[in-house]
C-alpha positions in Angstrom: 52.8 -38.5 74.7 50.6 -41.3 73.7 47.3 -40.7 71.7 45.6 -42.0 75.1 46.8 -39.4 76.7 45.8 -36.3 74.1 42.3 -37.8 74.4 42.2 -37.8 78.4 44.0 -34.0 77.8 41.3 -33.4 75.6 38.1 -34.4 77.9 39.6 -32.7 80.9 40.1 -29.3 78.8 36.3 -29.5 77.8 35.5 -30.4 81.0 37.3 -27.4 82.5 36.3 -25.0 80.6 32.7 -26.0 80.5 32.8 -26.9 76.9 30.0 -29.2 75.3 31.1 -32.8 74.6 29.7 -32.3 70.3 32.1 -34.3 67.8 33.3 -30.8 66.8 34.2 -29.2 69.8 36.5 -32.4 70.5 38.2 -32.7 67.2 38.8 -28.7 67.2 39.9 -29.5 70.9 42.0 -33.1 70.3 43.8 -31.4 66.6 44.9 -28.1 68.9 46.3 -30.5 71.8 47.7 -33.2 69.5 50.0 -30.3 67.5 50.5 -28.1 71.0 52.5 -31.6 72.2 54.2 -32.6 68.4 52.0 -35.1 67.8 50.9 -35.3 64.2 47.3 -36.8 63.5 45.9 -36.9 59.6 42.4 -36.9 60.8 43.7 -32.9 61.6 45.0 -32.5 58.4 42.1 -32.8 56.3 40.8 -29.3 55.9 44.6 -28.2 55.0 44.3 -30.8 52.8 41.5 -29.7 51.0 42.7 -25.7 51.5 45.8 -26.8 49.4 43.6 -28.1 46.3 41.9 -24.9 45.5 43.4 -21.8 43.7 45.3 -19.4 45.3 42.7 -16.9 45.3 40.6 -19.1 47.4 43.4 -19.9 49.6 44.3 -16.1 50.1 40.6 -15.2 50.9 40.6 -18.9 53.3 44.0 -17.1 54.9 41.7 -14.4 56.1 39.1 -16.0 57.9 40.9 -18.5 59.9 39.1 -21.0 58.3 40.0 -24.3 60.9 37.1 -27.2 60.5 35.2 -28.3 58.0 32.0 -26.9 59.1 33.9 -23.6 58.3 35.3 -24.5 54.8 31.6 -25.8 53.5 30.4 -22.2 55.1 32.8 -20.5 53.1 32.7 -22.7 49.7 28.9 -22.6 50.0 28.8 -18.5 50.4 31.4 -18.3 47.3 29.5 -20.7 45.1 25.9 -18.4 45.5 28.1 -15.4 44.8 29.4 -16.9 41.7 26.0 -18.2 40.5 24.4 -14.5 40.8 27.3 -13.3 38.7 26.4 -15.8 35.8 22.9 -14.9 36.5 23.6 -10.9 35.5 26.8 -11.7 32.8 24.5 -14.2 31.4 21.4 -11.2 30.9 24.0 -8.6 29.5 24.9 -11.3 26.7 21.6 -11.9 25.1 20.6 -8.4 25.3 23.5 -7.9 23.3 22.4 -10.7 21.3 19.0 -9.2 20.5 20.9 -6.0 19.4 23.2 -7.6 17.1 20.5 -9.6 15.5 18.2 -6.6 15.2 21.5 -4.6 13.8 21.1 -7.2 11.3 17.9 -7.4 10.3 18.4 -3.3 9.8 20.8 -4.4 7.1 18.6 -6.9 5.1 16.5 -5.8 2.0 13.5 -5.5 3.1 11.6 -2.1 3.9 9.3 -3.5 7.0 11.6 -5.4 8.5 14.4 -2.7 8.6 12.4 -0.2 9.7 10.8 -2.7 12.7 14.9 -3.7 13.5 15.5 0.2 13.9 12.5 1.0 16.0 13.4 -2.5 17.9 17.0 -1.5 18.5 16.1 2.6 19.3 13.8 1.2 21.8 15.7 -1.3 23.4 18.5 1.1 23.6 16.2 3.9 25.7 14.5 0.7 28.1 16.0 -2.3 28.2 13.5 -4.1 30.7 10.7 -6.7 30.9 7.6 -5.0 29.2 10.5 -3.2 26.5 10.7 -6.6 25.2 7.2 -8.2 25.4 6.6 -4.9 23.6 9.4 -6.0 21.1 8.1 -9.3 20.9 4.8 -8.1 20.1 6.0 -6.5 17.1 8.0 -9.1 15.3 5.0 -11.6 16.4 2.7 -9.4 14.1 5.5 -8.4 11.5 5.4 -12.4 10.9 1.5 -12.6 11.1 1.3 -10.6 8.6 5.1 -11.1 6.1 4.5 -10.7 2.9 6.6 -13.3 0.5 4.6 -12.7 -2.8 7.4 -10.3 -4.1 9.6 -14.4 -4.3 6.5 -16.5 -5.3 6.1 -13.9 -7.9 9.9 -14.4 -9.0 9.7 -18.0 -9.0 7.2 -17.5 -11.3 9.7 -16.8 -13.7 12.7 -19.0 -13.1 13.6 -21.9 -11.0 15.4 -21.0 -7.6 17.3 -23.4 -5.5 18.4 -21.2 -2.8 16.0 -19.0 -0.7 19.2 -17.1 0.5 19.5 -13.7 -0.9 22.6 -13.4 -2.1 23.0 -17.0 -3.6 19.4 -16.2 -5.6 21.2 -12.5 -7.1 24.3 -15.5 -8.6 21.3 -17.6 -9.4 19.7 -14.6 -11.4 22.9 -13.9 -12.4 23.9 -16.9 -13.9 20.7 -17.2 -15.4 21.0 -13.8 -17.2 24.0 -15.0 -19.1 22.9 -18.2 -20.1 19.7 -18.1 -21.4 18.7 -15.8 -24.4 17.6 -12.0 -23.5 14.5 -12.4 -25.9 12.8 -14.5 -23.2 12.9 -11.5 -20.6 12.0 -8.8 -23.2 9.1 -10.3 -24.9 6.9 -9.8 -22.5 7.8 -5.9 -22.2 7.7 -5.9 -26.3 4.2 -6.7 -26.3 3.3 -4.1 -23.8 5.3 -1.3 -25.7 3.4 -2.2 -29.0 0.6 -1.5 -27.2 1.0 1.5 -25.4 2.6 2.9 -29.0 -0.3 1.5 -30.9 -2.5 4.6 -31.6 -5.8 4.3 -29.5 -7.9 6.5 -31.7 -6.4 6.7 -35.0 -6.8 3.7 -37.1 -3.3 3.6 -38.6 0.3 3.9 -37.4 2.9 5.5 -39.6 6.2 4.1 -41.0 8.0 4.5 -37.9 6.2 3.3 -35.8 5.3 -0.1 -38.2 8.8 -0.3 -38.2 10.0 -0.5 -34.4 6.7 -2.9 -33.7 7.9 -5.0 -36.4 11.6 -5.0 -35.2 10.4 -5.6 -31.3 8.1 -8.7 -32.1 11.1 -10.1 -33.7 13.8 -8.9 -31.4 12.8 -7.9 -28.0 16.4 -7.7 -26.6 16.5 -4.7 -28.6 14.7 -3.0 -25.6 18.0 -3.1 -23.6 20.0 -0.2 -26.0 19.8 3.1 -25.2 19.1 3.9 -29.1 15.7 2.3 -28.8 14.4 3.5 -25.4 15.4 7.6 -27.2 13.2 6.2 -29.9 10.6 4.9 -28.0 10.2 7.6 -25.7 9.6 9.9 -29.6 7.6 7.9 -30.9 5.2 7.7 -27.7 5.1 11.2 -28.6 4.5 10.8 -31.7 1.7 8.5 -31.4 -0.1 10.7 -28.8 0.3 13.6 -32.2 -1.6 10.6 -34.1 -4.2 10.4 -31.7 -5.0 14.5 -31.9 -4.6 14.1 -35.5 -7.6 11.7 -35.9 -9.3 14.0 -33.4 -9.0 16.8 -35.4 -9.8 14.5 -39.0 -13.2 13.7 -36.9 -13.9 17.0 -35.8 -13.6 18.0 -39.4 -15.9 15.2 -40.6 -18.5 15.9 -38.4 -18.2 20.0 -39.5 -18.7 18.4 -43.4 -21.6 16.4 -42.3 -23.3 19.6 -40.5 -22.1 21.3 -43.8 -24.0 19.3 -45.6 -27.0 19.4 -43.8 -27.1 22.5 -44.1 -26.7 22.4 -48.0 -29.3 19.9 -48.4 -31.6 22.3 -46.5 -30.9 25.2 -49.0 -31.5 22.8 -51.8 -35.1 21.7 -49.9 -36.2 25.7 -49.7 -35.0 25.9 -53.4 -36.5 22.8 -54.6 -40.0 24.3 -52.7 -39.4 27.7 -54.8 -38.7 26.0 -58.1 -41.8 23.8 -57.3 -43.7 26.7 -56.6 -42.5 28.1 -59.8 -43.6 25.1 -61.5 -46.8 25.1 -59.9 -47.4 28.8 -60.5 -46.4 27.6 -64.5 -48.8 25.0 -64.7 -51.8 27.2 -62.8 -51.2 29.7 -65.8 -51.2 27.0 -68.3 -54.6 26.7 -66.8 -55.9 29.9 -67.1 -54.2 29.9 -70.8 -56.2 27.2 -72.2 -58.9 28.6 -75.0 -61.8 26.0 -75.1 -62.8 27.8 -78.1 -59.9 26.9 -80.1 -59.1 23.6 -78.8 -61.4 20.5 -78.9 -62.4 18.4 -76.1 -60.1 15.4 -76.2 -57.0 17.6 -76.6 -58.3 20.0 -73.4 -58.3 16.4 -71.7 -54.9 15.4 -73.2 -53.5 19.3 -71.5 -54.6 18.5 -68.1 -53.7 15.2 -67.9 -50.2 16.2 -68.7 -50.3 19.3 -66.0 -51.8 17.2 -63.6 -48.9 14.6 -64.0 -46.6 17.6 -63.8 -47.9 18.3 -60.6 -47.9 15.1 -59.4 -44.4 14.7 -60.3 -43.1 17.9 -58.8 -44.6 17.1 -55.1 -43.3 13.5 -55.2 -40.0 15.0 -56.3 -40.6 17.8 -53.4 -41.7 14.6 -50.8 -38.5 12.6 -51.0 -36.1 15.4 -50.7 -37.8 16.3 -47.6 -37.9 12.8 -46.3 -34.3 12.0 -47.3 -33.1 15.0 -45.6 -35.0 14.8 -42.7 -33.4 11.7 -42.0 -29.9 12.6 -42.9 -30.9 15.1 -40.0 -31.9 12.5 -37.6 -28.9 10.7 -37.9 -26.6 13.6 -38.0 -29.0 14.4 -34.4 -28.5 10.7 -32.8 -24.6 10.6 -33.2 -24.4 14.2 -31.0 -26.6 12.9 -28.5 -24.5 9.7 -28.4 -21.3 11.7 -28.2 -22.7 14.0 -25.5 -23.7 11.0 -23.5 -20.0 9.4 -24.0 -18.5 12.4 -23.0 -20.7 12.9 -19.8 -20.3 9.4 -18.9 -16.4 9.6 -19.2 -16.1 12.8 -17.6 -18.1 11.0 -14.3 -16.1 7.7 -14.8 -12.7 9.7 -13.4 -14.3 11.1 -10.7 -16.1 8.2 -9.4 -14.4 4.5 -8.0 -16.1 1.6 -9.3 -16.1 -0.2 -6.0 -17.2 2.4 -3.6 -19.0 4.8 -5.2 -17.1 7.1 -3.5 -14.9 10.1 -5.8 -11.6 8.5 -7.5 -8.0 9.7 -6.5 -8.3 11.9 -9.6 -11.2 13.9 -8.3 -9.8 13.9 -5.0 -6.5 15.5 -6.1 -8.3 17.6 -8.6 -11.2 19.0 -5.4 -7.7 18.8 -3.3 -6.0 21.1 -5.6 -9.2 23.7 -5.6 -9.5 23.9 -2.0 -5.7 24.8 -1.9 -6.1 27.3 -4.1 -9.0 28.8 -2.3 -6.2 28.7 0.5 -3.3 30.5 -1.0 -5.8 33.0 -2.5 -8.2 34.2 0.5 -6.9 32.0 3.3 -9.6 29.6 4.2 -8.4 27.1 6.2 -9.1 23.4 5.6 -7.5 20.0 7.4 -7.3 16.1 6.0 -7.5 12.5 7.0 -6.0 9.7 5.8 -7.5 7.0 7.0 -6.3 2.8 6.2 -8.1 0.0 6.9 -5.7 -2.0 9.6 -4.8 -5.6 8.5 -6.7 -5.5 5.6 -4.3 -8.0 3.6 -4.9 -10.6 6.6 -8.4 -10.0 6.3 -8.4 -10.7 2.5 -6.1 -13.5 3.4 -8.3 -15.0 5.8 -11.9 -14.5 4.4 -11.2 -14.1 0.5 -10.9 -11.0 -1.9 -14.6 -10.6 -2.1 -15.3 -10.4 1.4 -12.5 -7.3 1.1 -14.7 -6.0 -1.6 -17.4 -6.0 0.5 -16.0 -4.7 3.6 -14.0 -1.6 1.2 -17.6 -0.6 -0.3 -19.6 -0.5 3.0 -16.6 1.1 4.7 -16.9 4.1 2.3 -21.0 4.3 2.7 -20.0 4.4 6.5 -17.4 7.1 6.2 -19.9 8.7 3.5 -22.8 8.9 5.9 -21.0 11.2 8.6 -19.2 13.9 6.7 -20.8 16.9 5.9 -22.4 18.3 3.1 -19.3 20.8 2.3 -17.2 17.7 3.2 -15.6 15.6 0.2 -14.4 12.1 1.2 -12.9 9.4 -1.6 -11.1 6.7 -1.9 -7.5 7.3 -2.5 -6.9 3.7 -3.5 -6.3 0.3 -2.4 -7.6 0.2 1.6 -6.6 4.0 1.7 -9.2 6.8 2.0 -9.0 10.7 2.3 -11.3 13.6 3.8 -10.8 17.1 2.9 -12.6 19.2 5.0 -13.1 22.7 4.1 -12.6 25.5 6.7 -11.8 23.1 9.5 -9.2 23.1 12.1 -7.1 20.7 13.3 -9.2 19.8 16.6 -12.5 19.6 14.2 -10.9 17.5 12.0 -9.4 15.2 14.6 -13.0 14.9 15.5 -14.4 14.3 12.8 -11.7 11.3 12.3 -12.2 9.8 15.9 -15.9 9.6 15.3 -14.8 7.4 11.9 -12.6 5.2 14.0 -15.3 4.7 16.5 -18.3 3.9 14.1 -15.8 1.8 11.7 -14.9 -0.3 15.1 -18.5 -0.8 16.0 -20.1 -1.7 12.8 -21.1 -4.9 12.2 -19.6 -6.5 8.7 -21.1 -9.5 7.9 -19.7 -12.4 5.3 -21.8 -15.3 4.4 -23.4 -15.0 8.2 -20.0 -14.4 9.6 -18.8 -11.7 11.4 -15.9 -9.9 10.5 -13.9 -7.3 12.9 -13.0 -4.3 10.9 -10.7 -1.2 12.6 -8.8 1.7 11.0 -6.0 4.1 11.8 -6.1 7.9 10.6 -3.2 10.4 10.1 -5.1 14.4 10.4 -3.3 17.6 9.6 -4.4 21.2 9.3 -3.0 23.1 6.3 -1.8 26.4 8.1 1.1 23.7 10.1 2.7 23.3 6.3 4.2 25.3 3.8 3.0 23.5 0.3 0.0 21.3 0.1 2.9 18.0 -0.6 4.2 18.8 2.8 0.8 18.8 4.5 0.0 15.4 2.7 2.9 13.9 3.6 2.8 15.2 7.1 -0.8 13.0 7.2 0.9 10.1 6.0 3.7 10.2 8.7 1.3 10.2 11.7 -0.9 7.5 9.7 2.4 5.0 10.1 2.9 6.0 13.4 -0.8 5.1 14.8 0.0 1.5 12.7 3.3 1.2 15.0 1.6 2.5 17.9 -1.1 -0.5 17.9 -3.5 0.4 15.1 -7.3 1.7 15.8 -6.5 5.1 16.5 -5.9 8.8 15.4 -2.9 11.0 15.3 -2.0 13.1 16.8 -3.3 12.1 20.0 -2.4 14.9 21.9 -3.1 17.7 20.0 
């Protein structure tokens, strides 16, 4: 059979069967004649060709779909391709959010405190949610963690010897290395001075032996710090020179009882000085009343009152100076009390009161802090406290200068000052940090009295050389009747203080008590 004739074969079979004349029907129609009669075409081979160059898979699946044209092989290559591509698509996801976990598992292991505990909180919530706002959440986080990174703790170390590496572990060899080959004296000296110092009586005038000694042996050999025999020593002779310092108190004390002593003497001595002159004066009035004008002429009656008057004279000049002496040895004796009263009133305020704010010191707080607990223990009134911190109060200093932090610290505490109570005690506990006990309050009063802080701190306007700076804080508020020991209770504040920072800052914890 001739090719001729599979073609006529081939129109009359379309024709027949009512078949539309479309270049596929005829080629499905001329390849099914052409092999029914043995006669072998290569047009009709191409799609077994093609079938034969892909992997068996593919030719299994092909197997069961009667796959015959070509139209039918790009159908089916086309359908496997997508489903491939949507594979990748989902393989591809579950790689980098392994990725982030392994990176984050890292970061956990590095030496530094904010950045492990941010990696944990990362990984802990990745683990619970791994979807779209999870990691814009995430993201959010490490984009402020960078904002605000803290690299002084290195600048402050380069400060001291020359790094070439900014990789952790090759700066420890570095240190290393520098450790052994440079003398010890260099890193000690520093630390020498300071210890002369502190050991350095601050009252007394004078050091003893001992202490002479180790000063003279640290100024010349401050390696010396790095035995165990000298820091036993040092930690005695601190001692010892704190015993110095009561000494010279107590050699002061004593003066001042001499001086008061003598005072005291000096008035006896006035009273008998006005006695003897009195005795004098008595003396020189009977002298007077003695004299016999009949028996003694007139130039030597002039001669005996000359001399008593000069008597006189003499005594209550005598009398006069003692007086005036003494009255100013009390005067003086009177001025240096005063002055000590005032020095000891002054310092006695000084703890209690921070220089910047005006607002009670740490020291007065723990010391009110440690009263109200007491009242506590004793007869069971209640009190709560807040810990309140300035948020991003390092980028503000950062940003606008130290004094503008000044500013913002001191008008912060005036704010804070202005809504507490009169039975309220509020302080600064230091740095950006600030505390409110409040006596015989609960924990929903208290968490009221903190949100109304937050909200007038938000909306007060702090102004820097005619700028305006944005000023928020976070508070941590417990009530003392949740804790067992006043440290717990404290610590318990601090706790929710660090979680308002990681929950966005400018808020109060708990939120939902």
């Amino acid at each position: 059979m001739t090719i001729n004739e599979i073609v006529k074969a081939t129109i009359t079979t379309l024709t027949k069967n009512r078949i539309a004349m479309t270049p596929e029907n005829y080629a499905n129609a001329f390849c099914r004649i052409a092999k029914e009669k043995g006669f072998m075409v290569e047009d009709c081979k191409s799609v077994s060709r093609f079938i034969e160059k892909l992997n068996p898979a593919m030719q299994s699946d092909l197997s069961k779909y009667n796959v015959k044209t070509p139209d039918e092989l790009l159908t089916y290559l086309v359908a496997t391709l997508n489903r491939l591509v949507g594979q990748s698509e989902g393989k591809q996801s579950l790689i980098l959010i392994s990725l982030v976990k392994r990176l984050l598992q890292s970061i956990s292991l590095l030496h530094n405190k904010e950045a492990k505990e941010l990696a944990s909180a990362s990984l802990e919530r990745i683990e619970y949610l791994a979807d779209h706002n999870t990691f814009t959440l995430v993201k959010d986080k490490w984009f402020d963690f960078l904002g605000q990174y803290d690299d002084d703790p290195m600048k402050k170390l380069k400060a001291y010897y020359t790094l070439k590496s900014d990789d952790f572990s090759e700066i420890v060899d570095e240190l290393i290395t520098l450790e052994q080959n440079q003398e010890e004296s260099h890193i000690f000296e520093p630390l020498a001075s300071l210890i002369i110092a502190s050991l350095s009586p601050s009252i007394a005038s004078s050091m003893d032996d001992d202490l002479a000694t180790l000063s003279y042996e640290l100024r010349n050999s401050p390696s010396i710090l790095n035995t165990k025999e000298v820091q036993d020593e040092i930690k005695l002779l601190v001692k010892r020179r704190i015993s110095l310092d009561k000494n010279e108190v107590k050699e002061r004390i004593a003066s001042l009882d001499n001086l008061l002593g003598d005072v005291s003497s000096k008035i006896v001595t006035l009273i008998d000085n006005s006695n003897m002159s009195h005795d004098k004066i008595k003396g020189i009035k009977d002298e007077l009343i003695a004299l016999d004008y009949t028996k003694h002429s007139f130039e030597m009656m002039k001669e005996k009152l000359i001399t008593i008057a000069n008597s006189l004279e003499i005594e209550t000049e005598s009398l006069v100076h003692v007086m005036q002496d003494d009255d100013k040895k009390v005067k003086n004796l009177q001025e240096k009390v005063r002055k000590l009263e005032l020095a000891l009133a002054k310092a006695k305020k000084e703890t209690r009161k921070d220089f910047l704010t005006n607002l009670i010191s740490k020291r007065g707080l723990d010391e009110d802090l440690n009263r109200v607990d007491k009242s506590y223990e004793r007869y069971g009134i209640d009190y709560s406290i807040c810990f309140f911190d300035l948020d991003k109060f390092k980028m503000l200093n950062d940003t606008f200068g130290h004094e503008a932090g000044d500013i913002v610290l001191k008008y912060t505490g005036q704010v804070m000052n202005k809504i507490k109570r009169d039975v309220d005690i509020f302080g600064r506990y230091g740095g950006e940090e600030f505390l409110a006990i409040l006596p015989n309050t609960a924990l929903g009063g208290a968490l009221i009295f903190a949100e109304k802080i937050r909200q007038e701190i938000e909306g007060y306007d702090f102004l820097y050389k005619g700028e305006r700076i944005t000023v928020t804080v976070s508070a941590g508020v417990t009530n003392r009747k949740d804790f067992s020991s006043q440290k717990a209770m404290i610590e318990g504040a601090d706790k929710l203080l660090y979680k308002a920072k990681e929950a966005g800052r400018n808020r109060v914890f708990p939120e939902n008590a």
